[in-house]
C-alpha positions as CSV (number, residue, x, y, z in Angstrom):
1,X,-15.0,25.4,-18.3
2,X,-11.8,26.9,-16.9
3,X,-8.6,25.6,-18.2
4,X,-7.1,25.1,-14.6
5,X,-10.7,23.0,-13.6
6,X,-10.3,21.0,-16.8
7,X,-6.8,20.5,-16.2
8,X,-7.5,19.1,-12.1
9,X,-10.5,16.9,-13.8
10,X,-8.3,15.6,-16.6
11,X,-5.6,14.7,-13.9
12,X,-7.9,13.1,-11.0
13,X,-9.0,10.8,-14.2
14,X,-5.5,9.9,-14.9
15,X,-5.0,9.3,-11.0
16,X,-8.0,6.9,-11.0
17,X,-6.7,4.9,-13.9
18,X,-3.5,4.5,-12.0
19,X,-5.3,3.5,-8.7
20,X,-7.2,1.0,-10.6
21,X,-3.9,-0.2,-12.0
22,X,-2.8,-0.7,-8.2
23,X,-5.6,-2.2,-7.6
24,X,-5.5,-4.6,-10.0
25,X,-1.6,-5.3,-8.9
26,X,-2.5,-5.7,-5.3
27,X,-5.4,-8.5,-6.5
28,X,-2.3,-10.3,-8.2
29,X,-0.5,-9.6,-5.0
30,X,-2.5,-11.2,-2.8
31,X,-3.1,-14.4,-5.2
32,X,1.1,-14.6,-5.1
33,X,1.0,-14.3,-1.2
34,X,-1.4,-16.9,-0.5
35,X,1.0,-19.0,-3.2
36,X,4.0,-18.0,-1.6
37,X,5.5,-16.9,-4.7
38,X,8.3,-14.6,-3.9
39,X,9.9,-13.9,-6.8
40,X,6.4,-12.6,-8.0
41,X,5.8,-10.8,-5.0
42,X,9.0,-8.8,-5.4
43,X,8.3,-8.0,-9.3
44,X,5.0,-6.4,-8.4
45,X,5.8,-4.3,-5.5
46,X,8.6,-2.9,-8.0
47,X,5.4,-2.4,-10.8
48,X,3.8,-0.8,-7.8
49,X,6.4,1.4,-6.5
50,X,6.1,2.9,-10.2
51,X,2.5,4.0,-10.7
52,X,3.1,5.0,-7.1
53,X,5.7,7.3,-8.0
54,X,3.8,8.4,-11.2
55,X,0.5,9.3,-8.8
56,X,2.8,11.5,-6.8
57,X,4.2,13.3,-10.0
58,X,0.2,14.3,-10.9
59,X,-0.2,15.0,-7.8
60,X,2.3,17.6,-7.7
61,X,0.8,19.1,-11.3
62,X,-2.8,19.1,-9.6
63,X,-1.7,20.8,-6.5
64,X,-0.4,23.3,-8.7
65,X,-3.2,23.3,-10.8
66,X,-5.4,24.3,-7.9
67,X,-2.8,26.7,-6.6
68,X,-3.2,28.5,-9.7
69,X,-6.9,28.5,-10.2
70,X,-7.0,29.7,-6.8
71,X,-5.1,33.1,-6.7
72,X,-7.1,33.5,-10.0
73,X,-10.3,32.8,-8.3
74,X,-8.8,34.8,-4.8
75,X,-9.3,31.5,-2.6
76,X,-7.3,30.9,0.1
77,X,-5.6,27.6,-0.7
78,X,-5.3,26.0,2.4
79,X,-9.6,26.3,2.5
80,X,-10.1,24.4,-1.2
81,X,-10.6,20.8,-1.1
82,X,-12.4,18.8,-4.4
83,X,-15.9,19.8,-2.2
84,X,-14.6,23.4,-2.1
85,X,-13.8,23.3,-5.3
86,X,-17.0,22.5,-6.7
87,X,-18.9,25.0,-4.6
88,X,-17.0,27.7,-6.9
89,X,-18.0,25.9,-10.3
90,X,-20.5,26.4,-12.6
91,X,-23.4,23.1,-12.6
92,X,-21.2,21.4,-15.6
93,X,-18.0,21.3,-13.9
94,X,-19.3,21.1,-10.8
95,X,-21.0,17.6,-11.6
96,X,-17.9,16.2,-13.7
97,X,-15.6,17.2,-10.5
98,X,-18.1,15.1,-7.9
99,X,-18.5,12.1,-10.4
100,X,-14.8,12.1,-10.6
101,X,-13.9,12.2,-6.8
102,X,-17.2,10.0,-5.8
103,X,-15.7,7.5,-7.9
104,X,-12.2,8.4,-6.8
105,X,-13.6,7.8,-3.4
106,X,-14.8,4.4,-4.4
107,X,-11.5,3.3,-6.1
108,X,-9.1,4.4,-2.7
109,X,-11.8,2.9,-0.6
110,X,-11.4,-0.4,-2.5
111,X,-7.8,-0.3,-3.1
112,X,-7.8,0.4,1.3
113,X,-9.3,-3.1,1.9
114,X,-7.2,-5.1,-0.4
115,X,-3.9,-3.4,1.2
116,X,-5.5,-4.5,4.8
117,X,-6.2,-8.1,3.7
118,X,-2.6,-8.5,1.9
119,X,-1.2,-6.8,5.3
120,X,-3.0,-9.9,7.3
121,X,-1.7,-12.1,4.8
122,X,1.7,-11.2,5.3
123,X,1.1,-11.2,9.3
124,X,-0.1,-14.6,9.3
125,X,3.0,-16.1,6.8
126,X,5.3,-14.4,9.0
127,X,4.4,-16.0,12.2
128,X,4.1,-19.1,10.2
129,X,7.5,-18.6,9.4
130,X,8.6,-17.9,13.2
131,X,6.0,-20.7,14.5
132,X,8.4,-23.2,12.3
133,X,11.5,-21.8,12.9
134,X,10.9,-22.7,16.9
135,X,9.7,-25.9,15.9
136,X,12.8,-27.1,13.9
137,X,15.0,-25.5,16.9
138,X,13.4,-27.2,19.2
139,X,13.4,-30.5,17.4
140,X,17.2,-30.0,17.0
141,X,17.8,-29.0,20.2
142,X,16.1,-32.3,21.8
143,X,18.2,-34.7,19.2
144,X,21.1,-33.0,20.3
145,X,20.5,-32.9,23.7
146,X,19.8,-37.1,23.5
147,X,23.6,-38.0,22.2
148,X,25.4,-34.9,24.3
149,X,26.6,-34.6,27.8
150,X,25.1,-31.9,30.2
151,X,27.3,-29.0,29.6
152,X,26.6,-29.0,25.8
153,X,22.7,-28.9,27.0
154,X,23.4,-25.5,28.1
155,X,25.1,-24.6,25.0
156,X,22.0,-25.5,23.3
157,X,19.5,-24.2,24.7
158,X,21.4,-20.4,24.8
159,X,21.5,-21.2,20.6
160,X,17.8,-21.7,20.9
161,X,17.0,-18.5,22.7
162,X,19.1,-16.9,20.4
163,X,17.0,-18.1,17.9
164,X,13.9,-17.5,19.4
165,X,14.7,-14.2,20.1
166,X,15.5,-13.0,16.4
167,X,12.1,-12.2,15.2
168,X,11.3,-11.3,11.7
């Protein structure tokens, strides 16, 4: 097998590993978002931000990797993908490079529909978060409004849309 194939294989296992490791995270994510644990929250993502940056740094070393196995091979770069890439491999290769991205495939697709149910999460703690903020101005807004005289009203309602109005 060709050092520069081996070497893209080799990498797109390491990826995986570190996808899997997000995944994971995300699963703990979620569990500390539906426990409104903050502090925990804010340790992940900084675990997260991590691999991320490590997936980007093999990604650089595979995209040269293929760069290099294709002015070898004389491929036009911008034509190889992993499915290209196979069509130019021998059977051996060929079958380690689809398991890898099938699986690949699998892992991203996974990780995809944890991200979107954390994002919904979120969604729904933030407008929890405004829904009670309204409900606490208003409530203050209606006890002061019982012991003040009608120009402080005003006053109190223009701090209520003030409030309103600041969205998160």
């Amino acid at each position: 097998m060709d050092k520069f194939v081996e070497e893209i294989i080799n990498i797109l296992k390491q990826e995986m590993k570190l996808y899997k490791d997000l995944i994971k995270l995300s699963d703990e994510k979620k569990n500390a978002i539906i426990k409104g644990k903050v502090d925990e929250i804010d340790k992940i993502i900084k675990v997260e931000q991590n691999i991320i940056f490590d997936i980007g740094r093999l990604e650089k070393v595979r995209e040269t990797s293929v760069d290099q196995y294709c002015v070898i091979n004389g491929l036009k770069r911008e034509d190889i993908n992993l499915t290209e890439l196979g069509k130019t491999l021998g059977n051996d290769a060929k079958n380690q490079l689809e398991k890898v991205q099938v699986e690949l495939q699998g892992i991203l697709k996974d990780l995809k529909n944890i991200n979107d149910q954390n994002g919904e999460l979120i969604k729904q703690s933030l407008e929890f978060i405004d829904f009670s903020i309204n409900l606490i101005t208003s409530a203050s807004s209606f006890e002061t409004s019982l012991y003040d005289s009608e120009a402080d009203k005003e006053n109190v309602k223009g701090m209520k849309k003030r409030l309103f109005d600041a969205k998160a």
